[in-house]
N, C-alpha and C positions, 0 to 999 in steps of 0.2 A: 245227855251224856252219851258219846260214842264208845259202844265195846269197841276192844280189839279183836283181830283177827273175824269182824262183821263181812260184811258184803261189800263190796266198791265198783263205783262205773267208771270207767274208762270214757272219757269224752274227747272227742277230735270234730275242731272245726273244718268240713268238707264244703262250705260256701264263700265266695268274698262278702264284705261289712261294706262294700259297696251300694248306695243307694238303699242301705237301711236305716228304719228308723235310731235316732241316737240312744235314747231307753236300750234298745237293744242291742246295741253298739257296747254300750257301757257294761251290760250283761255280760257280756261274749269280753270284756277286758276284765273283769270282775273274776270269771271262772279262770283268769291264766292265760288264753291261748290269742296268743299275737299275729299268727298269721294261719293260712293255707295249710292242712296237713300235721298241725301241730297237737300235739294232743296231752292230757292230765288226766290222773287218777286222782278220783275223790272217797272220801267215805258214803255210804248211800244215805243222806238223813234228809229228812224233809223239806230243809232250805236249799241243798244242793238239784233235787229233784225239783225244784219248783224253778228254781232259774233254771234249768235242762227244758225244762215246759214250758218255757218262756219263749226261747229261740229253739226250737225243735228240728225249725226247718233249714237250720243254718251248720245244724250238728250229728255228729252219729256216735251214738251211743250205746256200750254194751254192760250189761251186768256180770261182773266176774267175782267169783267164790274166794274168801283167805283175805 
């Protein structure tokens, strides 16, 4: 169960889905973000962090408070 007012990360895809694997293709459709630049806040919980860890290299990620 997620509190509120926890911890959340801000994710933005900064790579194209070009020439990657589909697994991780579907990842990166999974968390939201449809193209270039686009970005969503999630709550911080261990499923969300684990696909973030998934495509790392495809995304930037920060930890924001509230």
């Amino acid at each position: 169960m997620v509190s509120r007012g926890g911890k959340r990360l801000s994710v933005k895809l900064v790579r194209s889905l070009i020439g990657v694997r589909a697994s991780h293709r579907d990842t990166v459709r999974c968390l939201g973000l449809r193209r270039i630049n686009f970005s969503r806040s999630f709550p911080d919980t261990p499923v969300v962090r684990g696909m973030v860890a998934r495509v790392s290299y495809l995304l930037e990620c920060i930890e924001l408070e509230g």
